[in-house]
C-alpha positions as CSV (number, residue, x, y, z in Angstrom):
1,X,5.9,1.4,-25.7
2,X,9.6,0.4,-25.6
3,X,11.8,2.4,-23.4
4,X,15.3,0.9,-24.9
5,X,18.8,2.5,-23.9
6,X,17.0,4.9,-21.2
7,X,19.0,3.6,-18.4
8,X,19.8,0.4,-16.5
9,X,16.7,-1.9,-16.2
10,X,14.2,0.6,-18.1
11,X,11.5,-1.6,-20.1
12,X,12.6,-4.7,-18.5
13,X,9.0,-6.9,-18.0
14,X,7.9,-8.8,-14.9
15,X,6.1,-12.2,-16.0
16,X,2.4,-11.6,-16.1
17,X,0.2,-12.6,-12.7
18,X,-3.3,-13.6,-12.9
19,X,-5.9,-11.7,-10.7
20,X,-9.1,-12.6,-9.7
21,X,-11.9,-11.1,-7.5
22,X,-15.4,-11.7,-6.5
23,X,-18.3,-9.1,-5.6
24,X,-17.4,-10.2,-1.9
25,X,-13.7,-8.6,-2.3
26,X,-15.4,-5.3,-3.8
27,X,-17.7,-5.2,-0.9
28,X,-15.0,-5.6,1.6
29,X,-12.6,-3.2,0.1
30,X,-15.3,-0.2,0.0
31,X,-16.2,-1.2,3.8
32,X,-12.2,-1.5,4.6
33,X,-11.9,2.1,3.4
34,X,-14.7,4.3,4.8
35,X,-17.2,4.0,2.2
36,X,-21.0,4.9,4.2
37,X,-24.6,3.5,3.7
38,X,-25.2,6.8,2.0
39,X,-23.1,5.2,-1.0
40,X,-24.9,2.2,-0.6
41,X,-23.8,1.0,-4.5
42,X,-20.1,0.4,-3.0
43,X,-22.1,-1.8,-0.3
44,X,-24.6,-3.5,-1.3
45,X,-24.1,-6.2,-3.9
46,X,-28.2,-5.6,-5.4
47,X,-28.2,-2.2,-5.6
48,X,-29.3,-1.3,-9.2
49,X,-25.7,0.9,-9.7
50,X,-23.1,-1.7,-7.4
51,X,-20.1,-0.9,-9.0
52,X,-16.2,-1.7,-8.3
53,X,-14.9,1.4,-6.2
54,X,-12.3,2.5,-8.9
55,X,-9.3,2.5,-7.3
56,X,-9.4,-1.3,-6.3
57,X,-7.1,-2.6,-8.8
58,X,-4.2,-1.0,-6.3
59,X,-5.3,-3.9,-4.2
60,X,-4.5,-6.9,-7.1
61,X,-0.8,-6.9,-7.1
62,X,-1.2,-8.1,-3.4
63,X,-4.1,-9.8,-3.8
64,X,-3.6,-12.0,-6.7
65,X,-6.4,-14.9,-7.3
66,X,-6.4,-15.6,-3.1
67,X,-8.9,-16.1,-1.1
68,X,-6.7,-17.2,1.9
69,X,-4.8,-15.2,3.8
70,X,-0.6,-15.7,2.6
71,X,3.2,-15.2,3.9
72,X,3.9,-11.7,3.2
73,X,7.4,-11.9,2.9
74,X,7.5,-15.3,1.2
75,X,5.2,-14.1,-1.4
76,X,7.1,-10.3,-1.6
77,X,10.3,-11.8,-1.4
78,X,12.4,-12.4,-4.5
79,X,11.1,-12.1,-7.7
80,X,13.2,-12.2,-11.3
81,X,16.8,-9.6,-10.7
82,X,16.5,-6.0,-13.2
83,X,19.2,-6.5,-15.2
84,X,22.1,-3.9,-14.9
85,X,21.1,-3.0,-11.4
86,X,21.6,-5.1,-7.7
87,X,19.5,-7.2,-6.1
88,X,17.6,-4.9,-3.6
89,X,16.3,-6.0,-0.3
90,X,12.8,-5.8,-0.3
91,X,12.0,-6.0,3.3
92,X,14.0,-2.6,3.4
93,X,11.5,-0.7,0.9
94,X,9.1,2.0,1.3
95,X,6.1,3.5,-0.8
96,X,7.2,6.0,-2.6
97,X,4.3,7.3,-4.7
98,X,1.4,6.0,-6.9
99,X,-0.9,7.0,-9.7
100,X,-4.1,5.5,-10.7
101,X,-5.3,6.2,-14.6
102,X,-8.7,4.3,-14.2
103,X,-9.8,3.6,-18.1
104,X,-12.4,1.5,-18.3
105,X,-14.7,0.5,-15.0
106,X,-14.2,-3.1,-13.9
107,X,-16.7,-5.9,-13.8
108,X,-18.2,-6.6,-10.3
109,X,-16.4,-9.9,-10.4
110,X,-13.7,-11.9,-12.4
111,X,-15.6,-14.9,-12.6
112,X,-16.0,-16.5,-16.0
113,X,-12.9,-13.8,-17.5
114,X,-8.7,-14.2,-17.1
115,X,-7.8,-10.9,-15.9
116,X,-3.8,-10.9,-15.2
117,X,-1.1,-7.2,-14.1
118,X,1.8,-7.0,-16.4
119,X,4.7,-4.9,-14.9
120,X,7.4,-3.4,-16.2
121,X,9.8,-1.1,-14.7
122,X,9.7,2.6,-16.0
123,X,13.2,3.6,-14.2
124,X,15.4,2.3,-11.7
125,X,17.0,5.7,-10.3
126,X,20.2,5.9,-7.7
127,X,19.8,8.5,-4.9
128,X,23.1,7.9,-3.3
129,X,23.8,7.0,0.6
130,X,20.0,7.5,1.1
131,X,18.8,5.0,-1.3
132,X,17.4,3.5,-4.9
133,X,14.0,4.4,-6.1
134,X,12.4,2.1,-8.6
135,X,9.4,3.1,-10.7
136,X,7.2,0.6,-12.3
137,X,4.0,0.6,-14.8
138,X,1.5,-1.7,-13.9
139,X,-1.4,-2.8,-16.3
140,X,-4.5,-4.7,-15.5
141,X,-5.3,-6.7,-18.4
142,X,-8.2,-8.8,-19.5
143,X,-6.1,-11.8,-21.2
144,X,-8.9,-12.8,-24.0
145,X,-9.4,-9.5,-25.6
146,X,-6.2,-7.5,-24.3
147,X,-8.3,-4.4,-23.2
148,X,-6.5,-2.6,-20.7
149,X,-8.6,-1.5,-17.4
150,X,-6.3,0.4,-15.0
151,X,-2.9,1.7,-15.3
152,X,-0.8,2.4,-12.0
153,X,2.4,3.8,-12.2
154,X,4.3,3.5,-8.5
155,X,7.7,3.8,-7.2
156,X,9.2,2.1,-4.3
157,X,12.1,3.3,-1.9
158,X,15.0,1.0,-0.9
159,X,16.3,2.7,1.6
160,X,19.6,2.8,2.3
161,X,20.4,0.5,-1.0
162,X,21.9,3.6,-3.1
163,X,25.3,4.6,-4.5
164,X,25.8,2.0,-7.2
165,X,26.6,4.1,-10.1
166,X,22.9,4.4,-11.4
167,X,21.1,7.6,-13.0
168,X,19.8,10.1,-11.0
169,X,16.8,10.2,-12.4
170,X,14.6,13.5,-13.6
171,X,13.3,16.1,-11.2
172,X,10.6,15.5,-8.8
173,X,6.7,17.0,-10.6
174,X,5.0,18.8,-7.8
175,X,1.5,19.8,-7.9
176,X,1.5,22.3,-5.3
177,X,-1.9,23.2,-3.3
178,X,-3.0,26.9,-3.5
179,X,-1.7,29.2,-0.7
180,X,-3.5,32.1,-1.1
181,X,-7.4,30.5,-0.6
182,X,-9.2,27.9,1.7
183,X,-9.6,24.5,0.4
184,X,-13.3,24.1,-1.3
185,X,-13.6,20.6,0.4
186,X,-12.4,19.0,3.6
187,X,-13.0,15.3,4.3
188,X,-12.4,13.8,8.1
189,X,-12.0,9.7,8.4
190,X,-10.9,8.6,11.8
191,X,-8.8,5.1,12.0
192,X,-9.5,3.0,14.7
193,X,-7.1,0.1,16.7
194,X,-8.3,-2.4,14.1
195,X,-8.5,-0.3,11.4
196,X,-5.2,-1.8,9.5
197,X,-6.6,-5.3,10.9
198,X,-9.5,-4.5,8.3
199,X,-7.7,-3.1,5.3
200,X,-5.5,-6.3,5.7
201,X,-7.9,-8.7,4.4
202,X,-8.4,-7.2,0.9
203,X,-4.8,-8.8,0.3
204,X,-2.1,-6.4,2.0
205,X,-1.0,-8.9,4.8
206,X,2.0,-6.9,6.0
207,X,2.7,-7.8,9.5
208,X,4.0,-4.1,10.1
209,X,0.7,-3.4,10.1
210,X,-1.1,-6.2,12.2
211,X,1.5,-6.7,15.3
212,X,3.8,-4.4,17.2
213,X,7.1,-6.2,16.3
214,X,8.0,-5.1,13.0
215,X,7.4,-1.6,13.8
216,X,9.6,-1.3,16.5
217,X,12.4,-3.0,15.3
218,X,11.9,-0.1,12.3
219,X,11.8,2.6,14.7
220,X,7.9,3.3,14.1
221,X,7.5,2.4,17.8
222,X,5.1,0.1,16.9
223,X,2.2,-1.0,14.1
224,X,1.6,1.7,11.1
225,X,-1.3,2.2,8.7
226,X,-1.0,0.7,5.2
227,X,0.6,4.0,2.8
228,X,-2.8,2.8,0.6
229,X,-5.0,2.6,2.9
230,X,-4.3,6.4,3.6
231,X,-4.0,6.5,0.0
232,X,-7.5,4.8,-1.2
233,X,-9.8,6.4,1.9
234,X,-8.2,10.1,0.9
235,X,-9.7,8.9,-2.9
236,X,-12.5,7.7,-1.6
237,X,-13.3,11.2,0.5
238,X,-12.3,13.0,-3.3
239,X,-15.1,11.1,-4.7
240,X,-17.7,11.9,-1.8
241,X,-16.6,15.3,-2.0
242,X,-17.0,16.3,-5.9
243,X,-17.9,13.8,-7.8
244,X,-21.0,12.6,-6.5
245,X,-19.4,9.0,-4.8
246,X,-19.8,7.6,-8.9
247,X,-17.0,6.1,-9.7
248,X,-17.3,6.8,-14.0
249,X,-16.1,10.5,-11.8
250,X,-12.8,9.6,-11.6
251,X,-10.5,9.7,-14.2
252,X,-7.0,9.9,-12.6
253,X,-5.6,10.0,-8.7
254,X,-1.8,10.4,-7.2
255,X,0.1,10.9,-4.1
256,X,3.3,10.9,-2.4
257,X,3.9,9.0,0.7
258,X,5.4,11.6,3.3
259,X,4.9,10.2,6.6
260,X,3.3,7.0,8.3
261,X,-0.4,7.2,10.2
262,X,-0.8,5.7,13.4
263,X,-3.7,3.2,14.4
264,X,-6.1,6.1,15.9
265,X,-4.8,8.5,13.8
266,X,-7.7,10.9,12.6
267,X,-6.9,11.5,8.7
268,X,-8.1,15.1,7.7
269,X,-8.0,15.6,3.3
270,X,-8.0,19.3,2.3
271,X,-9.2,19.6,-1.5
272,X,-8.8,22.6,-4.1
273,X,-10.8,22.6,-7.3
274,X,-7.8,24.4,-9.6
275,X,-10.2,24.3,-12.5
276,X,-10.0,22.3,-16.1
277,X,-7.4,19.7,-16.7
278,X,-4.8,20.3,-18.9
279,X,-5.1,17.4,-21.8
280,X,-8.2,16.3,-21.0
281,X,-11.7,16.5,-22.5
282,X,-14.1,19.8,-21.3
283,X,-15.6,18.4,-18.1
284,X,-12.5,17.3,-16.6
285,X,-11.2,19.1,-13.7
286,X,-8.1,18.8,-11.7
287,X,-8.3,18.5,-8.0
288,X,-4.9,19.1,-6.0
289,X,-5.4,17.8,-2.0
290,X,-2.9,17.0,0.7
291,X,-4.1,14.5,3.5
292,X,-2.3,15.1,6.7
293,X,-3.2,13.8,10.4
294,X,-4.9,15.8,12.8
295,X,-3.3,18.4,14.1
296,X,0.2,16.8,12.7
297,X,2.2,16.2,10.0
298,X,1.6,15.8,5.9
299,X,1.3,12.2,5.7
300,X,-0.1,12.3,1.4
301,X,1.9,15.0,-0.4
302,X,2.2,15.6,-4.1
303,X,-2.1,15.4,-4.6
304,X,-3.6,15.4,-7.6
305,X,-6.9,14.1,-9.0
306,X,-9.0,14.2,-12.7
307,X,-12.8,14.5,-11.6
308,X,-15.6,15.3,-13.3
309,X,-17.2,17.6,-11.0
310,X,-21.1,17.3,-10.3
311,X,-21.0,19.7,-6.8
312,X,-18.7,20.3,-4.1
313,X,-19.6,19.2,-0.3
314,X,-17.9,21.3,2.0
315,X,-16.8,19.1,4.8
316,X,-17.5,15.8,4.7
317,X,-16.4,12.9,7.0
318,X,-16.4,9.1,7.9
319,X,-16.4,7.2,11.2
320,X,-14.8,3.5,11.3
């Protein structure tokens, strides 16, 4: 897996970071995201199936082992320099994009097992005036055995932190949506005032999203939605939609950030079934989507899903 002499910082390795979580964190991250009493084994810690809702692992690089709410910035702040590339500004970063490979289903709860993320950067990639991207691989490890549960691949945006001499980087992969037909599925989740307030407590305590401050002095006008909370409801509406809400359904999920949600915001997910997907095992199919705001702009670009398909629902939709 080594990725020497690709370019400035590619392959270098972030210390590794113990996670933990407990049934309770499960619970609240299927409630923070829309999940219904009709998928009561996301709820309900005896039902007979209560399983992890897969793409929680997202949640564990903010998380960590708390169970207290932290500093933000103290805790997002810093961290060990990429060599060959400047120190970026974190507090001047945006999501740029993230995959989810899910490959084996998580426990219910850490308890009694070391799970820790290893990160390591994939590509640190100069945009010029408007900015740096950075793409990372993060793995979610169980320490004692080194199986491998979940692998994420994001980037982030520093904007306005470009023009330093670094690579380019490679072309953009798009997955396009069909133009020429309907989409077979639409899912509906309306956000609320407190909606953010909710997500927060799985781990993501980013004031941008809790007071008004931080978004106005970043020209949002005021609080946004968490990227991943628009991120994991859209996955979570996928799952509804064709794969039954069981979460040994989803293989793989990805989108691009394109534009912040409002608290209020109603979230509307178009899906198209494009058929088997390419590289993986018959029963697989690929799912493109893009998730936009009500009768506004493309806020997740750039979908694409691996599901095994057990029927379609047409339109589907969650009240918070």
């Amino acid at each position: 897996m080594s990725n020497q002499n690709q370019g400035p910082g590619v392959g270098f390795e972030y210390p590794p970071i113990e996670v933990a979580w407990l049934k309770r964190d499960l619970l609240l991250f299927a409630n923070s995201i829309g999940c219904t009493v009709d998928e009561l084994h996301f709820l309900y810690e005896l039902h007979p199936k209560f399983a992890a809702f897969p793409t929680y692992p997202l949640i564990l690089p903010f998380k960590l082992t708390d169970q207290e709410v932290v500093d933000f910035y103290a805790r997002t702040g810093g961290g060990p320099p990429i060599p060959g590339v400047p120190a970026f500004d974190s507090k001047r970063t945006v999501d740029g994009e993230r995959r989810i490979e899910v490959l084996k289903p998580l426990p219910v709860t850490s308890a009694g097992r070391t799970f820790e993320i290893r990160q390591k950067v994939l590509g640190v990639y100069d945009k010029g005036k408007p900015g740096t991207v950075v793409e990372t691989e993060t793995l979610l490890v169980e320490k004692s055995t080194g199986e491998v549960y979940s692998r994420v691949v994001g980037s982030g945006f520093y904007v306005g932190q470009g023009g330093w001499g670094g690579p380019k980087g490679p072309k953009a992969v798009n997955y396009p949506p069909p133009t020429d037909r309907s989409p077979d599925a639409t899912f509906v989740q309306k956000t609320g005032p407190e909606t953010a307030h909710l997500y927060r407590l799985n781990g993501d305590y980013n004031p941008l999203h809790a007071t008004p401050e931080p978004g106005k002095a970043m020209g949002f006008g005021g609080p946004i939605m968490h990227g991943l909370y628009s991120w994991n409801t859209t996955a979570h509406g996928l799952l509804a939609s064709f794969g039954g809400s069981d979460p040994a359904n989803l293989k793989s999920f990805q989108a691009r950030f394109a534009s912040p949600v409002r608290p209020g915001d109603t979230l509307v997910s178009d899906f198209w079934r494009t058929g088997p997907a390419e590289g993986e095992p018959q029963g697989w199919d690929e799912v493109r989507f893009v998730t936009r705001v009500e009768g506004g702009k493309v806020v997740l670009s750039n979908g694409r899903a691996v599901v095994r398909v057990t029927g379609v629902k047409g339109k589907t939709g969650s009240k918070l």
